[in-house]
Every structure is written in structure tokens, then in C-alpha cells.
N, CA and C atoms as an extended XYZ file, in Angstrom:
360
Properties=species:S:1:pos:R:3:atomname:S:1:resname:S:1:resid:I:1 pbc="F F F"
N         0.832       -1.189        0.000 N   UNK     1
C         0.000        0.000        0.000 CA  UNK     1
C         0.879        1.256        0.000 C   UNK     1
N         1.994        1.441        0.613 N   UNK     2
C         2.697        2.364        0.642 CA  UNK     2
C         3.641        2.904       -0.471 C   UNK     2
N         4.276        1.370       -0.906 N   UNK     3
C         4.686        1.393       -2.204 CA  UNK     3
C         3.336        2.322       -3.550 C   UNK     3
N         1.887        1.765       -3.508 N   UNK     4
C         1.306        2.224       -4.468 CA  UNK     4
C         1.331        3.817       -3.987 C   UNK     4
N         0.776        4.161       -2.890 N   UNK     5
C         0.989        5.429       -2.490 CA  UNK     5
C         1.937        6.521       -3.091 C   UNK     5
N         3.337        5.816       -2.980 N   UNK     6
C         4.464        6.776       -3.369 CA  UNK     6
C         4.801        6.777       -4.880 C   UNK     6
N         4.015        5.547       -5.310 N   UNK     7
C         4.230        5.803       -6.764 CA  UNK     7
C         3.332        6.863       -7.227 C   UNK     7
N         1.826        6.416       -6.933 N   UNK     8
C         0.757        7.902       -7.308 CA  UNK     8
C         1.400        9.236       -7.132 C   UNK     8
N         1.974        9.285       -6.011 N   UNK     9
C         2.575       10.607       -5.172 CA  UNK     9
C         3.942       11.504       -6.780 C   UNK     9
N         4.296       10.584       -7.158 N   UNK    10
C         5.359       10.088       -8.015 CA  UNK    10
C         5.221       11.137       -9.203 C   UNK    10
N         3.749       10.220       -9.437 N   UNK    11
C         3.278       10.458      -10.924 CA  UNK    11
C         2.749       11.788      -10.586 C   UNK    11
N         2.033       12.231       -9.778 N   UNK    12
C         1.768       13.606       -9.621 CA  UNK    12
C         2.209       14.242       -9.264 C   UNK    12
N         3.030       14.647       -9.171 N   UNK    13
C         4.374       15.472       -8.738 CA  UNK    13
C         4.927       15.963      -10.506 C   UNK    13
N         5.108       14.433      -11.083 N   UNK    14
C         5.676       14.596      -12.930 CA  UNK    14
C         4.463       15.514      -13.171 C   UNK    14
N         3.148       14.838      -13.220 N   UNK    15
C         2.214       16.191      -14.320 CA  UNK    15
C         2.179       17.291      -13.215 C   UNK    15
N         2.472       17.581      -12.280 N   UNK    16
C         2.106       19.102      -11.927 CA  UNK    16
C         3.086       20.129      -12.023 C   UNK    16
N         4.380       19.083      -12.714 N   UNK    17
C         5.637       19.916      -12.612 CA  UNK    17
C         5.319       19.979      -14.434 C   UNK    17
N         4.568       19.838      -14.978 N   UNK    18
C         4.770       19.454      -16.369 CA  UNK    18
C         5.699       18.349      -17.527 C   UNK    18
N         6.394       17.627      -16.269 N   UNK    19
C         7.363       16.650      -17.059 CA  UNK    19
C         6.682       15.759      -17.595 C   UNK    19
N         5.697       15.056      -17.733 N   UNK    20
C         4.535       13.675      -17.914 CA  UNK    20
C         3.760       14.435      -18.803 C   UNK    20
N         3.613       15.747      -18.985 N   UNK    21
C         2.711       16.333      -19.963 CA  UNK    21
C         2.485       15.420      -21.842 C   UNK    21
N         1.542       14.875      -22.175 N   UNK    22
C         1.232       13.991      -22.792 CA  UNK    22
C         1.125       15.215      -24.141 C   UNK    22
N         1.962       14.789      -25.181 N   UNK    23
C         2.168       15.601      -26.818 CA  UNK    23
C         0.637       15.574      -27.352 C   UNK    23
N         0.523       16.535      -28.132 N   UNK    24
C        -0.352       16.658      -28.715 CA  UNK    24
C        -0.378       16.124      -30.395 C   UNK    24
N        -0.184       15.547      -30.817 N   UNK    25
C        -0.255       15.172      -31.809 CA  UNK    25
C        -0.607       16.026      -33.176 C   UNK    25
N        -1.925       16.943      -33.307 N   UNK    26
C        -2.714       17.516      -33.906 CA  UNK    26
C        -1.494       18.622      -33.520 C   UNK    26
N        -1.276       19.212      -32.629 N   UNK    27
C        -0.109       20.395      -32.406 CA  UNK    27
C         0.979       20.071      -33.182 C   UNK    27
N         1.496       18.387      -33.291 N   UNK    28
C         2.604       18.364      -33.765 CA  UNK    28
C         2.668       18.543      -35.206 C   UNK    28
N         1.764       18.186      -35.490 N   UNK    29
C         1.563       18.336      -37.223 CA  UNK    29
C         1.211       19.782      -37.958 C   UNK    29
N         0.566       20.201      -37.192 N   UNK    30
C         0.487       22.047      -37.075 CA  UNK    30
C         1.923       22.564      -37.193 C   UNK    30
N         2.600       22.163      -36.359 N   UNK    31
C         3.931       22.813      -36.287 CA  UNK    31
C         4.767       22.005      -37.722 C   UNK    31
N         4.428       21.195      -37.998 N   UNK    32
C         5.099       20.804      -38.993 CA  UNK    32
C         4.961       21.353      -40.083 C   UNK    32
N         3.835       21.453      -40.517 N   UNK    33
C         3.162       22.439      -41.723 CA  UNK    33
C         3.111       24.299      -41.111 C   UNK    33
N         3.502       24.809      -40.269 N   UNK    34
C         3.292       26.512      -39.652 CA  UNK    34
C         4.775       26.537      -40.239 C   UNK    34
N         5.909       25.585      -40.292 N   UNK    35
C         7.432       25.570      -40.723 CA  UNK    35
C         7.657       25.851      -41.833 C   UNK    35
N         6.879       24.661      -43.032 N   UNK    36
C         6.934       23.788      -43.835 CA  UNK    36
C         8.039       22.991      -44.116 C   UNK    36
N         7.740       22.544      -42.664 N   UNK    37
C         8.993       21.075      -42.873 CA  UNK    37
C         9.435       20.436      -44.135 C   UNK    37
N         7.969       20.228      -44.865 N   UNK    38
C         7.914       19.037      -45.740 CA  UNK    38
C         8.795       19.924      -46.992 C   UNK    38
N         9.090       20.889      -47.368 N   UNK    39
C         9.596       21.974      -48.310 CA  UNK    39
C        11.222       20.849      -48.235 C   UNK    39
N        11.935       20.782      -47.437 N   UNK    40
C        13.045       19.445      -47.525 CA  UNK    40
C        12.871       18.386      -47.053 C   UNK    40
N        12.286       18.416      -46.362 N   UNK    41
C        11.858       16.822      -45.268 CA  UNK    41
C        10.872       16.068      -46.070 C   UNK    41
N         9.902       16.600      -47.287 N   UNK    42
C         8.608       15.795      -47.818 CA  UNK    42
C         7.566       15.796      -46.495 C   UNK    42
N         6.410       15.874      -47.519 N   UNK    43
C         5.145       15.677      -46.610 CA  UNK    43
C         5.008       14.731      -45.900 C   UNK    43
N         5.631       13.564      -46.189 N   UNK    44
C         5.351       12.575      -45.559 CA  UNK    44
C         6.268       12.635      -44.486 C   UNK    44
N         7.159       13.129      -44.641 N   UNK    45
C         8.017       13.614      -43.351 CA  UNK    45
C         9.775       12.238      -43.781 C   UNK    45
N         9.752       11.501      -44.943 N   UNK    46
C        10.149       10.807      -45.189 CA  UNK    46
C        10.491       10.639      -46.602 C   UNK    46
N        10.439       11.469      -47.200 N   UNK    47
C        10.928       11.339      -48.624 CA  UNK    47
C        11.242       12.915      -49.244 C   UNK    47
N        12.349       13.627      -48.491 N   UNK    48
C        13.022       14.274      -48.673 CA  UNK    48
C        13.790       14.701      -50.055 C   UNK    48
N        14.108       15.846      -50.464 N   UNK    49
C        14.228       16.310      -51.859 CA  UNK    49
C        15.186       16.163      -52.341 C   UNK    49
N        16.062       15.339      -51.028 N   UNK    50
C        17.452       15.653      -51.109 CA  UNK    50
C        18.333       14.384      -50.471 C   UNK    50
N        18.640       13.063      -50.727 N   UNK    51
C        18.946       12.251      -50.177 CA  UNK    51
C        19.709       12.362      -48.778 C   UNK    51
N        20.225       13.376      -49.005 N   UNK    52
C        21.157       14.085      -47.879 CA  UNK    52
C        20.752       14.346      -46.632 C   UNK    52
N        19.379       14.698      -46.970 N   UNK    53
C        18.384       15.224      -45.651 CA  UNK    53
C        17.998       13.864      -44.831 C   UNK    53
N        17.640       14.314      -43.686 N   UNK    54
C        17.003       12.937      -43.168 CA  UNK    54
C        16.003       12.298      -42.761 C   UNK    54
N        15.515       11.313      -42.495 N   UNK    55
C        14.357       11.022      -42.611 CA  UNK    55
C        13.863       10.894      -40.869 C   UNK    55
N        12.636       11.815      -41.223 N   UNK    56
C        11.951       11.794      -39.665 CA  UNK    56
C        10.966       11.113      -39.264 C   UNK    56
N        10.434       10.843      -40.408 N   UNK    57
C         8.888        9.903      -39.846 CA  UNK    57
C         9.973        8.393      -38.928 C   UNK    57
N         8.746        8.230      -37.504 N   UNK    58
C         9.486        7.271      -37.204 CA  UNK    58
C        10.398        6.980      -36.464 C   UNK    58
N        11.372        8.236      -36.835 N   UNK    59
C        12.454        8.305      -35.801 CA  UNK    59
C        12.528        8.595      -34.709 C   UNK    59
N        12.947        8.251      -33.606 N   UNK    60
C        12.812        8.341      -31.900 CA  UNK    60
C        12.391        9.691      -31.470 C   UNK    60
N        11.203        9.759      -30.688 N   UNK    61
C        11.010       11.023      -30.289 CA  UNK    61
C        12.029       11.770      -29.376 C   UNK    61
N        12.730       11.518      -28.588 N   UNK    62
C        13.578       11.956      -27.819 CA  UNK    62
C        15.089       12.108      -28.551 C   UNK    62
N        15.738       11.305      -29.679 N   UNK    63
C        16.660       11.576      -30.618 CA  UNK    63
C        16.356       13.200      -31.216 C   UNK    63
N        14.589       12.930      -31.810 N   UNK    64
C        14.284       14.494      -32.511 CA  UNK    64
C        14.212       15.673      -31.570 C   UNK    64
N        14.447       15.689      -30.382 N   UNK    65
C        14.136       16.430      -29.333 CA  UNK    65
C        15.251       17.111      -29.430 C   UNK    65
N        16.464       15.794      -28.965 N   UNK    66
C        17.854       16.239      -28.650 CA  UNK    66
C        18.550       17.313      -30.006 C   UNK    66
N        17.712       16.684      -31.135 N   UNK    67
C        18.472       17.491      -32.110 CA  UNK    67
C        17.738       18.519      -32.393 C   UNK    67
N        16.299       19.340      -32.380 N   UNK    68
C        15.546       20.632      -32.365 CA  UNK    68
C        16.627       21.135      -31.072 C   UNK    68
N        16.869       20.847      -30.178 N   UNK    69
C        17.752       21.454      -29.083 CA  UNK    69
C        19.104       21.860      -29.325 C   UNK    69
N        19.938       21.272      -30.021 N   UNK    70
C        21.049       21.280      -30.610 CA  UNK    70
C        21.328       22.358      -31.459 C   UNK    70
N        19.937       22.284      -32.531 N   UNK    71
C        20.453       23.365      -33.262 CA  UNK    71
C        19.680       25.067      -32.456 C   UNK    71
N        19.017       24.816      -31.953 N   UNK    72
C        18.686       25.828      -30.689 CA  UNK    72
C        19.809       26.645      -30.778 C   UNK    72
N        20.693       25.298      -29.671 N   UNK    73
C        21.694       26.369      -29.160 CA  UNK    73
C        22.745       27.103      -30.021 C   UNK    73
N        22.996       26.019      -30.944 N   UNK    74
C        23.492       26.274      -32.388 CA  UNK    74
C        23.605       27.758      -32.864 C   UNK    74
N        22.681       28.590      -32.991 N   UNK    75
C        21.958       29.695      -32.606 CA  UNK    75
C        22.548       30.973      -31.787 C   UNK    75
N        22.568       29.815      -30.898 N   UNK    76
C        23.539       31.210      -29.451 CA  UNK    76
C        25.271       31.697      -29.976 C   UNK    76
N        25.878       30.785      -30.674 N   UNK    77
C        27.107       31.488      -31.262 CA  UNK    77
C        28.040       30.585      -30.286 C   UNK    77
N        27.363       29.534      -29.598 N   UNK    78
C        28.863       28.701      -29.222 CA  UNK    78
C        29.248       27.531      -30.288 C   UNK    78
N        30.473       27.765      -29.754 N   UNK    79
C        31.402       26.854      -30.926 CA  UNK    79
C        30.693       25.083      -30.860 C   UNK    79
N        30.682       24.401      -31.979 N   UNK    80
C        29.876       23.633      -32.297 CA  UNK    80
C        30.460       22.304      -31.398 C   UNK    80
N        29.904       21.318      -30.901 N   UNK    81
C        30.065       20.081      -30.070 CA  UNK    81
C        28.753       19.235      -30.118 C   UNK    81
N        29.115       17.906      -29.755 N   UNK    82
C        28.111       16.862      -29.473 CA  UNK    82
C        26.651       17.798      -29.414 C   UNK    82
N        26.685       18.411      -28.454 N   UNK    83
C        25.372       19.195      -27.808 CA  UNK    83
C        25.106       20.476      -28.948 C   UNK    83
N        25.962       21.104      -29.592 N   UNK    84
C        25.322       22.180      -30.650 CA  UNK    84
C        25.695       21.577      -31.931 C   UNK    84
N        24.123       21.810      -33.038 N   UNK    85
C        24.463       21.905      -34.090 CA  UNK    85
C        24.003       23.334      -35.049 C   UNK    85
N        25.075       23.462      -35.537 N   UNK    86
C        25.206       24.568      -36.699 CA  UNK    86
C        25.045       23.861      -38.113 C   UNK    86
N        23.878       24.863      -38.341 N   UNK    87
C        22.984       24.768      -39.523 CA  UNK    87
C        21.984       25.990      -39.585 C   UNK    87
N        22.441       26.900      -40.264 N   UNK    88
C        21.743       28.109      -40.676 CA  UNK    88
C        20.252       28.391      -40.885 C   UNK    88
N        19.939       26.860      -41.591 N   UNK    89
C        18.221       26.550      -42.138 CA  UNK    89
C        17.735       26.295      -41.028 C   UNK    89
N        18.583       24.954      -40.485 N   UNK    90
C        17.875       24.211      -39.121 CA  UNK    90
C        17.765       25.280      -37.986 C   UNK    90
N        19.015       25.689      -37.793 N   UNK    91
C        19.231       26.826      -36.376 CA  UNK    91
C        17.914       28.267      -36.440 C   UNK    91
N        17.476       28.528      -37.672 N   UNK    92
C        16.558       29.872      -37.724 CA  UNK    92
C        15.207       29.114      -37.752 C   UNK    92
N        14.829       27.406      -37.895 N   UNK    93
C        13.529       27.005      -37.351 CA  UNK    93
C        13.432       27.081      -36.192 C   UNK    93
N        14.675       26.144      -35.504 N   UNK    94
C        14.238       25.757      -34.156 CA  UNK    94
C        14.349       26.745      -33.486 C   UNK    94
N        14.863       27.840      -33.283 N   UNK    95
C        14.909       29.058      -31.993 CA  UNK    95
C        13.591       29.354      -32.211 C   UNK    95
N        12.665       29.199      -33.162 N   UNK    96
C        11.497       29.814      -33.420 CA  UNK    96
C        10.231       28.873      -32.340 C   UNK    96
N        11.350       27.750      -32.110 N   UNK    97
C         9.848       26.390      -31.640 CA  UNK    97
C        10.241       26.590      -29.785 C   UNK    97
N         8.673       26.510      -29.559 N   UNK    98
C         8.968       26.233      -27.931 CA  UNK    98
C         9.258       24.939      -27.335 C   UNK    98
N         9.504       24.584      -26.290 N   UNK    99
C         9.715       23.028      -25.496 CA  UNK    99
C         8.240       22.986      -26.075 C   UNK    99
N         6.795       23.188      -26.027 N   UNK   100
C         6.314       22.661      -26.328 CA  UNK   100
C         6.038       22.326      -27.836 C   UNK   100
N         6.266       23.016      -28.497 N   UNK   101
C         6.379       22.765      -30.048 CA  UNK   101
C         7.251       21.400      -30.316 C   UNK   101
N         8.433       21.778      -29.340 N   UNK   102
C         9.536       20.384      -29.668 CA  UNK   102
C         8.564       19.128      -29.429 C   UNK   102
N         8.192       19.462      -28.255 N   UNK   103
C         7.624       18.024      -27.912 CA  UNK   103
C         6.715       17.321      -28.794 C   UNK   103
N         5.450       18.424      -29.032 N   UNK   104
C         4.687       18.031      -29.474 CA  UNK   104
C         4.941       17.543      -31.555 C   UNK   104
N         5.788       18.603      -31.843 N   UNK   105
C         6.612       18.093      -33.427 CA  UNK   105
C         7.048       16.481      -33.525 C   UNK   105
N         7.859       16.500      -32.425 N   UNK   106
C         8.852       14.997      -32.105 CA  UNK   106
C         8.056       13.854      -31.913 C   UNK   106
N         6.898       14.234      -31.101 N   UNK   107
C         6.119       12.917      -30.605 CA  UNK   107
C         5.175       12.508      -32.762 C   UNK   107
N         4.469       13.712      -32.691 N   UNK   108
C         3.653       13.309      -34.386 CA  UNK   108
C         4.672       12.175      -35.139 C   UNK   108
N         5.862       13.086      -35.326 N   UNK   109
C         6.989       12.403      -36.351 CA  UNK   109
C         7.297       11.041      -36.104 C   UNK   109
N         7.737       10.802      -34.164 N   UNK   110
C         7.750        9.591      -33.704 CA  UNK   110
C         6.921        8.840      -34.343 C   UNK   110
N         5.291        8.970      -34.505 N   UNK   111
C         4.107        8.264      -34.584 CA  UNK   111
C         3.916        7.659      -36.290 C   UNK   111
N         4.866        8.323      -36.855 N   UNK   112
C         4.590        8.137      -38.807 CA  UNK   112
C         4.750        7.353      -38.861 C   UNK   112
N         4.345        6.572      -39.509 N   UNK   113
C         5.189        4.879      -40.480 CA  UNK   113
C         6.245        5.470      -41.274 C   UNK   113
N         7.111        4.205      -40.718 N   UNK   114
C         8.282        4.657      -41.357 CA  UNK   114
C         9.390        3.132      -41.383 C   UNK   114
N        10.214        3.316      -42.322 N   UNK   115
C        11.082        1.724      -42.478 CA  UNK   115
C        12.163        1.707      -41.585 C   UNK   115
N        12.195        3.537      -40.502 N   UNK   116
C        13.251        3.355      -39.439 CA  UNK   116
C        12.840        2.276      -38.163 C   UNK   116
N        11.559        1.855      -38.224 N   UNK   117
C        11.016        1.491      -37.313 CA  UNK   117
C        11.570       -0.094      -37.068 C   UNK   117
N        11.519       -0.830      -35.284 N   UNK   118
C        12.457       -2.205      -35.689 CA  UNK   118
C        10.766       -3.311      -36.084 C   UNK   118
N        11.038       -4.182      -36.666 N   UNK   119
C        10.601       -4.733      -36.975 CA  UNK   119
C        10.795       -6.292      -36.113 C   UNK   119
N        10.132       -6.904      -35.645 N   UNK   120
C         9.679       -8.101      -34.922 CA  UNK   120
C         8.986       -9.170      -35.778 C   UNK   120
């Protein structure tokens, strides 16, 4: 009983701090098209104009997180590492997106069919 206790205690603590806050899906796709992602990425979020580019449908929501963040900081003018990426196109979207935009962008894209996905 105490154990269930402190887990509830747990979980509400995450949504009142906003960490557990559940993506919006319909937001994420909004933000995808308010960008126009699909202009290099393709509509489908996966068939890009440019082999070079990469493919998002699919891909880990928390990978796409780390990298909308990256080029964030990208942005601020520190010299480039693991944690910043520099990219002129990428760096003048993402300063534009909030944590919640990220989230909610990353989770849609997560959700696409896609051939990154593992297969069982």
C-alpha cells in the first residue's frame, strides 16, 4: 500500500511539474506544416528532396528532441560540439519552436510509419 501510495505521489508530482505532460499530436503536425517542414523533409516527413536530408517519420522522439535542441543552441554562437548543431536553415527554425512545439513536433513524427522502425 505504501509502495502504491508513493508511486501515485510520483506520478503527480511529474504532471504538476509538467514533465509527464502527454504531446499533442494535432499540435505536432500544425507545427510541422506553420514551418513547412515538408519543403526538404517531404510531406510525408520521409521522402526528402534531397537524399542528404534525413528522414523523420518514425524516428525516436527523444533523438528528434535532442536534435531541435542542438540546433537551438546552435543559434547562441557557441562553438559547435556533441550538444550544438550549426545549420543556418535548421538553427533559424528551431529558436522559433517552444519546449512545447519540440515536444509536441517529435512525438507526431515519432508516430509516422516509417522503415526506421524495428521490426519483430
Amino acid at each position: 500500500m505504501k509502495r502504491h501510495f508513493l508511486a501515485c505521489a510520483g506520478v503527480a508530482l511529474l504532471v504538476s511539474c509538467g514533465l509527464a505532460r502527454a504531446a499533442d499530436l494535432d499540435a505536432g503536425k500544425a507545427v510541422f506544416q506553420k514551418f513547412n517542414c515538408a519543403s526538404c523533409h517531404g510531406a510525408d516527413a520521409k521522402t526528402a528532396v534531397d537524399p542528404a536530408y534525413p528522414v523523420l517519420a518514425g524516428q525516436h522522439a527523444d533523438y528528434l528532441k535532442h536534435a531541435l535542441t542542438a540546433y537551438q543552441r546552435g543559434q547562441s554562437g557557441a562553438a559547435a560540439s556533441a550538444n550544438i548543431r550549426k545549420n543556418p536553415v535548421m538553427g533559424a527554425f528551431a529558436v522559433q519552436l517552444s519546449p512545447e512545439d519540440i515536444d509536441n513536433v517529435t512525438a507526431w513524427l515519432a508516430s509516422l510509419p516509417s522503415d526506421l522502425g524495428v521490426r519483430k
